[in-house]
N, CA, C and O atoms as CSV, one atom per row, in Angstrom:
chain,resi,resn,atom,element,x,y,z
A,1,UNK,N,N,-28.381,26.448,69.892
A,1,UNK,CA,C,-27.517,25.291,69.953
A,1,UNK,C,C,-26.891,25.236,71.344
A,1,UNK,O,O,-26.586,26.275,71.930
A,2,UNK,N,N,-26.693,23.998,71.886
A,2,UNK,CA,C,-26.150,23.834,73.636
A,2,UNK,C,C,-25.458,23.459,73.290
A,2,UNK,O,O,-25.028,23.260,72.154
A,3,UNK,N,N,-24.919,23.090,75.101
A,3,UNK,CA,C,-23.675,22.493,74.725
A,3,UNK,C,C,-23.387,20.720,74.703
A,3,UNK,O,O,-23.805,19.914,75.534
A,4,UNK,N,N,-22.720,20.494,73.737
A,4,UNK,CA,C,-21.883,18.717,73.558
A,4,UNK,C,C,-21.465,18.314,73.813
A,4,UNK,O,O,-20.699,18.076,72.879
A,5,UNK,N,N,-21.025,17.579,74.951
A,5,UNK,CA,C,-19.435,16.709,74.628
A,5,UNK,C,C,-18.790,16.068,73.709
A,5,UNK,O,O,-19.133,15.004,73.193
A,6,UNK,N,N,-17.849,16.691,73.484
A,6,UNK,CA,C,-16.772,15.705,72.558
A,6,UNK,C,C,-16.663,14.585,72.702
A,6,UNK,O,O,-16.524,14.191,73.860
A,7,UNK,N,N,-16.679,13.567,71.568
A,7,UNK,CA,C,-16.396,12.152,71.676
A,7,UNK,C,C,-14.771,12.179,71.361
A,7,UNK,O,O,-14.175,12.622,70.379
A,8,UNK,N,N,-14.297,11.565,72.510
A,8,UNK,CA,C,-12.934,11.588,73.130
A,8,UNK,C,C,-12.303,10.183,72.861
A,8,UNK,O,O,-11.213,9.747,73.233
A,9,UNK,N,N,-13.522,9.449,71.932
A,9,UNK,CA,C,-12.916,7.827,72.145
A,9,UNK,C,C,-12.332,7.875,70.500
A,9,UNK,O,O,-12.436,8.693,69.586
A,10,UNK,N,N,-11.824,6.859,70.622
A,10,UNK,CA,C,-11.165,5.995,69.113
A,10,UNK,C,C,-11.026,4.633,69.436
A,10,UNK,O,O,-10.808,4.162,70.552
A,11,UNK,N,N,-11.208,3.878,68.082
A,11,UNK,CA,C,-11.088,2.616,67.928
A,11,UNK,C,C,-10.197,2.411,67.545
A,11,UNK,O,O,-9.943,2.978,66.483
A,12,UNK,N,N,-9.055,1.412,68.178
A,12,UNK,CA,C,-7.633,0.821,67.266
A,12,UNK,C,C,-8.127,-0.309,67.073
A,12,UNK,O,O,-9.127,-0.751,67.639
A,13,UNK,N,N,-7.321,-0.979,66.087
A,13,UNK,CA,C,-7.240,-2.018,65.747
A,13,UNK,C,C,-6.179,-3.170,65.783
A,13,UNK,O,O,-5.498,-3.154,64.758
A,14,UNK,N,N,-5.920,-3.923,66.447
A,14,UNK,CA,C,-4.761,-4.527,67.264
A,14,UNK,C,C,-4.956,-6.350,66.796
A,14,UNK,O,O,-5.670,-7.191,67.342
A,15,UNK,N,N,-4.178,-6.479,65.798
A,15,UNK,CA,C,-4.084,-8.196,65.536
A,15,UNK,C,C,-5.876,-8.588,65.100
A,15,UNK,O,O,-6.361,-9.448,65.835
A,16,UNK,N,N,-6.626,-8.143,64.227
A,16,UNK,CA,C,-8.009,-8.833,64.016
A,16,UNK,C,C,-8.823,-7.880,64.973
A,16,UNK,O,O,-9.793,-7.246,64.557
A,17,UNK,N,N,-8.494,-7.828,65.938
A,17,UNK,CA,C,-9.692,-6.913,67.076
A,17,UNK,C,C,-9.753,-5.830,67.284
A,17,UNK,O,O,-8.762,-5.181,66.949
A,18,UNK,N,N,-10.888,-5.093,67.914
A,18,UNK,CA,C,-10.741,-3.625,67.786
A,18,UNK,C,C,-11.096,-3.539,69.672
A,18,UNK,O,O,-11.629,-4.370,70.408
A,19,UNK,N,N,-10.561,-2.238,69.948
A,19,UNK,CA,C,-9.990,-1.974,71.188
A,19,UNK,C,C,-10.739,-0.282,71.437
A,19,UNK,O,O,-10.938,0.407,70.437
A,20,UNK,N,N,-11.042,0.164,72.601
A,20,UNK,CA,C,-11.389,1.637,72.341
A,20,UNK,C,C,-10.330,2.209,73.911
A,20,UNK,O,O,-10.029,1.832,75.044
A,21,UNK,N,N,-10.117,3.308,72.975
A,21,UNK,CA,C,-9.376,4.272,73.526
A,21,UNK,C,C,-9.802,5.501,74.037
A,21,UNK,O,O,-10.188,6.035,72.997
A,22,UNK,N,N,-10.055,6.563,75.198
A,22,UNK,CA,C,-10.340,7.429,75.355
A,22,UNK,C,C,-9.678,8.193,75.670
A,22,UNK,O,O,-8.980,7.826,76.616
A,23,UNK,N,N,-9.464,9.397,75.271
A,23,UNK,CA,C,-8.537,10.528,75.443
A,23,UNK,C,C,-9.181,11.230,76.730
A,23,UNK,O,O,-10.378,11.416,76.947
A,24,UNK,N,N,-8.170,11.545,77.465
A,24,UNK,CA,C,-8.970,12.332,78.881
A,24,UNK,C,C,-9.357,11.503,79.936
A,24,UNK,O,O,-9.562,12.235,80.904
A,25,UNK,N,N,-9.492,10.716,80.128
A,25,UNK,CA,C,-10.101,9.708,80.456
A,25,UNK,C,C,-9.084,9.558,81.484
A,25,UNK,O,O,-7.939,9.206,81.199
A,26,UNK,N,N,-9.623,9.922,83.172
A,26,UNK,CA,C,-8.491,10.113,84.434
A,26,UNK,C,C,-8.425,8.527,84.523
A,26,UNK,O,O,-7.297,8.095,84.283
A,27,UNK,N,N,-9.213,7.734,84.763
A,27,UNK,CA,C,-8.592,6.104,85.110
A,27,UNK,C,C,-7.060,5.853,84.310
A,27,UNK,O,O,-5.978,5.598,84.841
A,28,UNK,N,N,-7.325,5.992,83.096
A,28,UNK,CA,C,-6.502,5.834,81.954
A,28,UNK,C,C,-5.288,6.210,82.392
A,28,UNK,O,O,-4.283,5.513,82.533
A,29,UNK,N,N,-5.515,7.859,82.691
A,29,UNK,CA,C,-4.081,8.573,82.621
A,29,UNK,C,C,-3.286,8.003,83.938
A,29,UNK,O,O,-2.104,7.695,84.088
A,30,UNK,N,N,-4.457,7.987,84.872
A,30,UNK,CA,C,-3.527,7.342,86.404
A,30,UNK,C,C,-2.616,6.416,85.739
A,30,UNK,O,O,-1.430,6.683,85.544
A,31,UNK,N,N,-3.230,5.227,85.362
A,31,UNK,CA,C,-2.901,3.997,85.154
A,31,UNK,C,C,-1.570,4.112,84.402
A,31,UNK,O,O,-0.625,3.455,84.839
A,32,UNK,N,N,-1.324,5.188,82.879
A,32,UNK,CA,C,-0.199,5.039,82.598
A,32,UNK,C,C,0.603,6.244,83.130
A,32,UNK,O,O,1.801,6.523,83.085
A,33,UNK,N,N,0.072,6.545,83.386
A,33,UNK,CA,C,1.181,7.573,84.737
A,33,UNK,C,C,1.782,6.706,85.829
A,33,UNK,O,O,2.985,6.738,86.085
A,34,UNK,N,N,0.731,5.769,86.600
A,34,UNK,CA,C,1.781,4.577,87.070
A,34,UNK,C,C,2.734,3.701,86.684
A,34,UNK,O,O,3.665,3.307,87.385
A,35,UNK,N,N,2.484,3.373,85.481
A,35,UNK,CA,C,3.681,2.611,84.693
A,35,UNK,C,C,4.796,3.261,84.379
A,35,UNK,O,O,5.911,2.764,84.542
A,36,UNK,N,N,4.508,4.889,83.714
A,36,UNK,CA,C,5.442,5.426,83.328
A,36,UNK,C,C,6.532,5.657,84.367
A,36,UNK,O,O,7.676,5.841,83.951
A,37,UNK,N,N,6.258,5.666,85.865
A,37,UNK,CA,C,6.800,6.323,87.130
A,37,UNK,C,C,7.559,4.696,87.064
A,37,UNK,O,O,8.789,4.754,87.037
A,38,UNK,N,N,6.996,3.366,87.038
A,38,UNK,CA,C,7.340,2.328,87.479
A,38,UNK,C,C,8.396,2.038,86.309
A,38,UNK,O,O,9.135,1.072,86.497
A,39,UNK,N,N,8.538,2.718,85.200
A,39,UNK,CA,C,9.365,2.387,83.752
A,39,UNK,C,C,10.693,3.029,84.796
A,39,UNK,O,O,11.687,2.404,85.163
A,40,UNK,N,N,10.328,4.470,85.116
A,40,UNK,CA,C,11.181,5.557,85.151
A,40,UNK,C,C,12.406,4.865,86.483
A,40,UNK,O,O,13.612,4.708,86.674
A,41,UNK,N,N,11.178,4.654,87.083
A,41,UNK,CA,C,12.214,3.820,88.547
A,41,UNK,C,C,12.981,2.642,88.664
A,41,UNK,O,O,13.454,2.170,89.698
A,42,UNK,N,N,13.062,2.218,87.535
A,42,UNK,CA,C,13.914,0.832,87.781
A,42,UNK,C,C,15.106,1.151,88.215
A,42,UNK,O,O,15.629,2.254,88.052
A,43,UNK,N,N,15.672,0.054,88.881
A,43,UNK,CA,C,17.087,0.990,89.268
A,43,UNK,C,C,17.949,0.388,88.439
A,43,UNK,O,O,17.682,-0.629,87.799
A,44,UNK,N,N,19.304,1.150,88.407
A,44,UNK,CA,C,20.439,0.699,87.700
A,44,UNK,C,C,20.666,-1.148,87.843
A,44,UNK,O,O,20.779,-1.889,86.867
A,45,UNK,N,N,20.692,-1.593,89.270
A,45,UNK,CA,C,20.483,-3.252,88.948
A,45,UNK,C,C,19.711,-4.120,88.502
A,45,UNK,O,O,20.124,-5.177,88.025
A,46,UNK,N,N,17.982,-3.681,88.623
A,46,UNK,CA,C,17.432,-4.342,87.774
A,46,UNK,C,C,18.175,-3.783,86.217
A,46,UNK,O,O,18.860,-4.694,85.752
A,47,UNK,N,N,18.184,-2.923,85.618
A,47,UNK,CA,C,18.559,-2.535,84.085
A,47,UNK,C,C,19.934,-3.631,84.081
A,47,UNK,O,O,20.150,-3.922,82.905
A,48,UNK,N,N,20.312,-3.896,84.433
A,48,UNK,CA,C,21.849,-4.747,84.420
A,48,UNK,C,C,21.754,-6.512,84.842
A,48,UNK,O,O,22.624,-7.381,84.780
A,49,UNK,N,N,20.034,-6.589,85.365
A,49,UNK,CA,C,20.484,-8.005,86.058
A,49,UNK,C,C,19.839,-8.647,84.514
A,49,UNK,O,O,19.199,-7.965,83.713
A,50,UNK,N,N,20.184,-10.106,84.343
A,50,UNK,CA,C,20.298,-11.097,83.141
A,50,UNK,C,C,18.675,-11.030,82.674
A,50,UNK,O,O,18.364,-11.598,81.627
A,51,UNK,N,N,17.523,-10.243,83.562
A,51,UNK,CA,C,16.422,-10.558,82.693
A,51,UNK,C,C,15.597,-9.206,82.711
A,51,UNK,O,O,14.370,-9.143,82.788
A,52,UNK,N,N,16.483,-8.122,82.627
A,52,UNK,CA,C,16.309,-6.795,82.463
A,52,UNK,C,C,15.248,-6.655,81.541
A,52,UNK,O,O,14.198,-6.068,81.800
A,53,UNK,N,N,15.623,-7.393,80.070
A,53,UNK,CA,C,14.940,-7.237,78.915
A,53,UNK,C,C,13.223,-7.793,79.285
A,53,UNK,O,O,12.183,-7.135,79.305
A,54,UNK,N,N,13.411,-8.919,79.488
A,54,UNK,CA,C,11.932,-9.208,80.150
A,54,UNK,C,C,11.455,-8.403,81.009
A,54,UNK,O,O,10.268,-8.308,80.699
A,55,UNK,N,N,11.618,-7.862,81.764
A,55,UNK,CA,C,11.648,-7.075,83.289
A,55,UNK,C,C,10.983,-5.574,81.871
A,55,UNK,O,O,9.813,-5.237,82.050
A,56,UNK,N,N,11.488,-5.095,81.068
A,56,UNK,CA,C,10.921,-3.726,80.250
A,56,UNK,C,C,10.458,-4.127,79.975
A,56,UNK,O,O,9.405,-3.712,80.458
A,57,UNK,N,N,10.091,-5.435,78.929
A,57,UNK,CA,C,9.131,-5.969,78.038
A,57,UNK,C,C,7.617,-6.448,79.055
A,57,UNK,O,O,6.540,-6.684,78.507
A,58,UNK,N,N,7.754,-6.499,80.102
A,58,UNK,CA,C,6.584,-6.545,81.040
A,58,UNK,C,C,6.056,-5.409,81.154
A,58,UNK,O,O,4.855,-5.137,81.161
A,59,UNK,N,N,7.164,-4.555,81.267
A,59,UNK,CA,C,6.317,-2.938,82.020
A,59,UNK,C,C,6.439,-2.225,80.841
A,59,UNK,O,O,6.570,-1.029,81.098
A,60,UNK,N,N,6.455,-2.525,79.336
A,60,UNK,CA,C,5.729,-2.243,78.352
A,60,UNK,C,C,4.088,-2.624,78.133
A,60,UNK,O,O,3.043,-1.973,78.157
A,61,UNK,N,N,4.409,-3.882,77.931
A,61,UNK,CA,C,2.940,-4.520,77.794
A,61,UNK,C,C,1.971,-4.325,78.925
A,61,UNK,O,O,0.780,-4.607,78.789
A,62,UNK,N,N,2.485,-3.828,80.076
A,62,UNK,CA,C,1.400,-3.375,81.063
A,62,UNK,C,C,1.312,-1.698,80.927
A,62,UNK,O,O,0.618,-1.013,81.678
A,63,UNK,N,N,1.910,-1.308,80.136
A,63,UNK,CA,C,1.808,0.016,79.729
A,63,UNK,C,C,0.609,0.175,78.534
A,63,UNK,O,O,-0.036,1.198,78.307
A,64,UNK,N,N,0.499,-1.100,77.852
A,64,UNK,CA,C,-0.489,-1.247,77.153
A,64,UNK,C,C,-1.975,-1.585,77.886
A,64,UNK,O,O,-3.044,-1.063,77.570
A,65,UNK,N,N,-1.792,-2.471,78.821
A,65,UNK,CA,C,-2.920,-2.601,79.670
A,65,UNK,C,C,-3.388,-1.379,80.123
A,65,UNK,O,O,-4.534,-0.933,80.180
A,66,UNK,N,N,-2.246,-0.877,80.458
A,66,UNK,CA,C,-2.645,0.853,81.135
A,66,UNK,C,C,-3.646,1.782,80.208
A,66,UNK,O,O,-4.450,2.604,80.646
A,67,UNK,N,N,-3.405,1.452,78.808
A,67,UNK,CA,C,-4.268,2.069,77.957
A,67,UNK,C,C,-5.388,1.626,77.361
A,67,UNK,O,O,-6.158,2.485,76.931
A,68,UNK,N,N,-5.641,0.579,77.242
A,68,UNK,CA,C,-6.462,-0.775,76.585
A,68,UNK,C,C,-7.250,-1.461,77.599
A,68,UNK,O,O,-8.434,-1.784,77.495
A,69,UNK,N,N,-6.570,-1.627,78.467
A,69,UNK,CA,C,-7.590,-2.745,79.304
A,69,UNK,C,C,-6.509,-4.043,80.166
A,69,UNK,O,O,-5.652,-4.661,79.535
A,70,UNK,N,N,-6.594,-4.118,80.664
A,70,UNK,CA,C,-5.684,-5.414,81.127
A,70,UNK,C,C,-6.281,-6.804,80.441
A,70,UNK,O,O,-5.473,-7.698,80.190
A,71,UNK,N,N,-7.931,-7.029,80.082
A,71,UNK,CA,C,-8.248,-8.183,79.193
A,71,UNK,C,C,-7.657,-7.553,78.160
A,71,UNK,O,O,-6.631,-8.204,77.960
A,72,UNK,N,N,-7.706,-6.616,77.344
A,72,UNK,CA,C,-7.265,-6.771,75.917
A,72,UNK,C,C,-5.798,-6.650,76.218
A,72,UNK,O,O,-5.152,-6.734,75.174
A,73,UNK,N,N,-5.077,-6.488,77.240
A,73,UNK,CA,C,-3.242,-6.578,77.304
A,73,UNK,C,C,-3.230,-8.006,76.950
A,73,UNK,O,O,-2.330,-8.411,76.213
A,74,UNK,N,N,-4.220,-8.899,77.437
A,74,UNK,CA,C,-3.992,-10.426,77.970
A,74,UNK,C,C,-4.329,-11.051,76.606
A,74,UNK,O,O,-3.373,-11.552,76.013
A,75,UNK,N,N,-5.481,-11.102,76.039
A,75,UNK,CA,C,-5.881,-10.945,74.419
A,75,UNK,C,C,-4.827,-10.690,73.629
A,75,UNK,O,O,-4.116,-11.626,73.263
A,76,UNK,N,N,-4.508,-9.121,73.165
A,76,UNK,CA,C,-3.106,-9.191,72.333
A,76,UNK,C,C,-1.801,-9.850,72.467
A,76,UNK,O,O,-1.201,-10.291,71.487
A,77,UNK,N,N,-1.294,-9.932,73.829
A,77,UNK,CA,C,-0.091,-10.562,73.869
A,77,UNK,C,C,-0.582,-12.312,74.342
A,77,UNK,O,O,0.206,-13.222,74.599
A,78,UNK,N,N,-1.433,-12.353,74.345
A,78,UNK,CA,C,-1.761,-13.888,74.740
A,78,UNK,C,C,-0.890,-15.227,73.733
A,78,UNK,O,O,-1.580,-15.614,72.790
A,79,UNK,N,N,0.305,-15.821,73.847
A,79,UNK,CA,C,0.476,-16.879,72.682
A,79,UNK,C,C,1.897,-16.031,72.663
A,79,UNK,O,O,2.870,-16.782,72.588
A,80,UNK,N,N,2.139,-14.970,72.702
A,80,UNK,CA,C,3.368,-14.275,72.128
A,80,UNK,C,C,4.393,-14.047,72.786
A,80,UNK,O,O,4.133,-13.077,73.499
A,81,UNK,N,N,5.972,-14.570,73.052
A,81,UNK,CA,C,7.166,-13.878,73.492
A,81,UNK,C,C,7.271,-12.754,73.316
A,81,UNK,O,O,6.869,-12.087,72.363
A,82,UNK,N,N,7.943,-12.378,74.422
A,82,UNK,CA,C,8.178,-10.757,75.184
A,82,UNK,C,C,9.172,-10.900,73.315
A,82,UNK,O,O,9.715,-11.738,72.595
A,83,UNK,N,N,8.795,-9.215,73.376
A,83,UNK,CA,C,9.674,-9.052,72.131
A,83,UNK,C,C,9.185,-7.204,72.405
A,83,UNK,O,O,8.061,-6.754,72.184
A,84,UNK,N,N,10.240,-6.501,72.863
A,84,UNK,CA,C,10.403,-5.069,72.996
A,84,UNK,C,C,10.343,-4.566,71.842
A,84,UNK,O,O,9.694,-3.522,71.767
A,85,UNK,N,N,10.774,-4.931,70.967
A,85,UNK,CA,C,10.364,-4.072,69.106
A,85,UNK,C,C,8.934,-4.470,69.025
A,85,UNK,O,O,8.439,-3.421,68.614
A,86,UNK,N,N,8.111,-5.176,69.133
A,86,UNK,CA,C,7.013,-5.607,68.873
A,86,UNK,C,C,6.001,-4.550,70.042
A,86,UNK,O,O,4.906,-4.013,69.875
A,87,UNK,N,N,6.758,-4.566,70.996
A,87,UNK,CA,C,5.767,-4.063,71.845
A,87,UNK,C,C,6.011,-2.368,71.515
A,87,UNK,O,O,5.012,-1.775,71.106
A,88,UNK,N,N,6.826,-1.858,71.615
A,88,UNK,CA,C,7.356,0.016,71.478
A,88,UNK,C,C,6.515,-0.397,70.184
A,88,UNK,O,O,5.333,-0.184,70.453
A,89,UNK,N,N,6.598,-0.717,69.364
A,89,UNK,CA,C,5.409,-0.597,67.673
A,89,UNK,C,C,4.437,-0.242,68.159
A,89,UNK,O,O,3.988,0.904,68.137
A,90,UNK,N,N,3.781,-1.596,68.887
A,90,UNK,CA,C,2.374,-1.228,69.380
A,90,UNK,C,C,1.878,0.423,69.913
A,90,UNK,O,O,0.969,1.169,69.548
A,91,UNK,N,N,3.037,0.551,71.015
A,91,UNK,CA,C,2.702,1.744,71.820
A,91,UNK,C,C,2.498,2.916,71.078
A,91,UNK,O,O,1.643,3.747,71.385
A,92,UNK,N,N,3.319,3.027,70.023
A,92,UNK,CA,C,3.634,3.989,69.072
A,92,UNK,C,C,2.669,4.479,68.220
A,92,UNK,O,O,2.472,5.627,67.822
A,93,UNK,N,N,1.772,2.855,67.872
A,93,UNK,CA,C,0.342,3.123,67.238
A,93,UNK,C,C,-0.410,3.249,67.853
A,93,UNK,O,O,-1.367,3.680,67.211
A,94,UNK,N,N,-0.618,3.137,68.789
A,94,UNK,CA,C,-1.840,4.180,69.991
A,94,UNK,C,C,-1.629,4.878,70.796
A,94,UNK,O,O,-2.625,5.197,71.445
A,95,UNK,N,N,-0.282,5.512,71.232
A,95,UNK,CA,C,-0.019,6.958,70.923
A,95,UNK,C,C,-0.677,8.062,69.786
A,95,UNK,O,O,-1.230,9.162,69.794
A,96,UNK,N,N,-0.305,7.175,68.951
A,96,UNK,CA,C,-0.667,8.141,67.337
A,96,UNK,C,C,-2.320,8.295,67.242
A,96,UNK,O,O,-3.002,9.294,67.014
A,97,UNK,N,N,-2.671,7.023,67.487
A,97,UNK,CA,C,-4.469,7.501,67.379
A,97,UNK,C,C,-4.504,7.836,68.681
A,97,UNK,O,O,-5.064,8.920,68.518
A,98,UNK,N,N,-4.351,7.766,69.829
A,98,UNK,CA,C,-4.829,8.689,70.885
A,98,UNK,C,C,-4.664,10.320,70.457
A,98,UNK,O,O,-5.414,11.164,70.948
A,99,UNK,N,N,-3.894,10.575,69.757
A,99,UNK,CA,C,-2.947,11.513,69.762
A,99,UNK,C,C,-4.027,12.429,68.374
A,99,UNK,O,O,-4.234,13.642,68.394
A,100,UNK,N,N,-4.461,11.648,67.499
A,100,UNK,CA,C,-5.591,12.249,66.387
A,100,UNK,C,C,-6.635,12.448,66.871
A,100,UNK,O,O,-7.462,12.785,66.024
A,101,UNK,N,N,-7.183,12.380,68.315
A,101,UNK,CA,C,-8.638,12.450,68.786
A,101,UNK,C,C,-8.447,14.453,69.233
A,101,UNK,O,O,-7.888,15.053,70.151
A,102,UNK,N,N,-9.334,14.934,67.881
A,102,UNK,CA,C,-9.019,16.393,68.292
A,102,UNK,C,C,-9.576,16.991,69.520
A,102,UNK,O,O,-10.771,17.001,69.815
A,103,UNK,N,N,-8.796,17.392,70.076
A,103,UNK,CA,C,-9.365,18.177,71.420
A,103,UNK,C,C,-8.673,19.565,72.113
A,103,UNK,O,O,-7.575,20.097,71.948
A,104,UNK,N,N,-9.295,19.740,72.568
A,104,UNK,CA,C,-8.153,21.192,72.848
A,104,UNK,C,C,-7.741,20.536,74.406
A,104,UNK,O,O,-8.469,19.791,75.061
A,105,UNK,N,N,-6.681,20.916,74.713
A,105,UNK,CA,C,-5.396,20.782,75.802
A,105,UNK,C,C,-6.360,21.539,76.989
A,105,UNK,O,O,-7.308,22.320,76.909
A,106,UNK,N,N,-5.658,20.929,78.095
A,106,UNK,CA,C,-6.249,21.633,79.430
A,106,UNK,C,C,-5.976,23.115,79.633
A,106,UNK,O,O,-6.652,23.961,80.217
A,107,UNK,N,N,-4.922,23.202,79.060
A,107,UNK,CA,C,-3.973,24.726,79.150
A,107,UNK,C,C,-4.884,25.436,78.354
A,107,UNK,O,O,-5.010,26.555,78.851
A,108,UNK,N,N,-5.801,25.269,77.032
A,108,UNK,CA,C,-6.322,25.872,76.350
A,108,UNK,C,C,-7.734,26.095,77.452
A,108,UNK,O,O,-8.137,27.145,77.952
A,109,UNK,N,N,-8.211,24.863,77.580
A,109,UNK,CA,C,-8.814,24.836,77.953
A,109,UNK,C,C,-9.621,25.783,79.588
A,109,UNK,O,O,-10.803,25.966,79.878
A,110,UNK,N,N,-8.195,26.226,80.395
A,110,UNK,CA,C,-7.986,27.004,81.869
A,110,UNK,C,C,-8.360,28.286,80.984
A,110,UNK,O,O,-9.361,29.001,81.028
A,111,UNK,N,N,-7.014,28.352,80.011
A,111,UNK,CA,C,-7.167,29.564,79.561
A,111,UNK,C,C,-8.412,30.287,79.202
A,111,UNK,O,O,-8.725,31.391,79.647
A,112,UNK,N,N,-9.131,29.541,78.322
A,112,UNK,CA,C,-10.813,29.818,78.090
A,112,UNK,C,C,-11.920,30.495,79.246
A,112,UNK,O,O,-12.901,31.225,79.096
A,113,UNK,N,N,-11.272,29.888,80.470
A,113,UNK,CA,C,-11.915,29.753,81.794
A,113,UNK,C,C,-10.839,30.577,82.545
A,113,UNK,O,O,-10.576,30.209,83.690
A,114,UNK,N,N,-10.113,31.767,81.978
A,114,UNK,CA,C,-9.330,32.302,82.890
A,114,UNK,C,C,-8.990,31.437,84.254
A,114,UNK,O,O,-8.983,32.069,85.310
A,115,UNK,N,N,-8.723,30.103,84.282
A,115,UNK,CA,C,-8.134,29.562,85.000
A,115,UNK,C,C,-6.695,29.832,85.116
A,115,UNK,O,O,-6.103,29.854,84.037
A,116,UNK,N,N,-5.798,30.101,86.462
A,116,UNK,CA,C,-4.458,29.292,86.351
A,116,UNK,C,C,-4.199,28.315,87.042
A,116,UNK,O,O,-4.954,27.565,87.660
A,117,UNK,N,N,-3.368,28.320,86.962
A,117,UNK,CA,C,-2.820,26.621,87.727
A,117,UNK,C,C,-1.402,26.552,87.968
A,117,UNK,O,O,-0.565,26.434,87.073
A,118,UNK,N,N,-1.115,26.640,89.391
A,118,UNK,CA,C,0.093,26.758,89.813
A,118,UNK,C,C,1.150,25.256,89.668
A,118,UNK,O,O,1.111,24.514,90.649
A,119,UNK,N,N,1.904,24.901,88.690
A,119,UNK,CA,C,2.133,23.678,88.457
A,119,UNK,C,C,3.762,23.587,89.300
A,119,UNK,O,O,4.611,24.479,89.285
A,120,UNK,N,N,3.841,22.576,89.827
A,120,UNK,CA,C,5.139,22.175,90.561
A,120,UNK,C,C,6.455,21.572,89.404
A,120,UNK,O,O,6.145,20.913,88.411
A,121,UNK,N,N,7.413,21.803,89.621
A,121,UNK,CA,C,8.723,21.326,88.848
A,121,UNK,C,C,8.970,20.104,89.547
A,121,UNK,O,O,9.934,19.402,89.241
């Protein structure tokens, strides 16, 4: 027996359509690693100026693009007001199936491979 790759993908299902997700997957992680940095950085005046709420509810739903696709960001929210409960739901449910795609962790993974990895704080 050789060796396999793991199938790393999952299908969500989002309003009627189905969407695929891949775990591991470096485009992916850049992408919401950029959002997350761009969530993290807002500064205290955007959080305070009158369209703050829109201003998260954007860099949610492009947090979804970050994971999905920017056509299927445009697809699901297409027709729909920014609505931050609607969108954190979403995220939450593909978190969760990203999150069921079994795989072992990189850390497991070094470890296997007597790798270390000097990680920065």
């Amino acid at each position: 027996m050789g060796f396999e790759f793991k199938n790393r993908k999952t299908t969500v299902e989002v309003c009627g359509k189905t969407y695929v997700i891949e775990k591991g997957n470096v485009d992916v992680a850049q992408r919401v690693d950029a959002m997350q940095k761009r969530m993290a950085n807002m500064t205290e005046s955007e959080l305070n100026s009158p369209d703050a709420m829109k201003k998260v509810s954007d860099a949610l739903r492009d947090l979804v693009g970050a994971l999905l696709g920017k056509k299927a960001q445009e697809e699901i929210f297409e027709g729909r007001n920014p609505n931050i409960l609607d969108e954190i739901e979403l995220l939450a449910y593909l978190l969760d199936e990203l999150n069921s795609i079994e795989s072992d962790g990189i850390d497991d993974v070094l470890a296997r491979l007597d790798v270390s990895v000097k990680r920065s704080k």
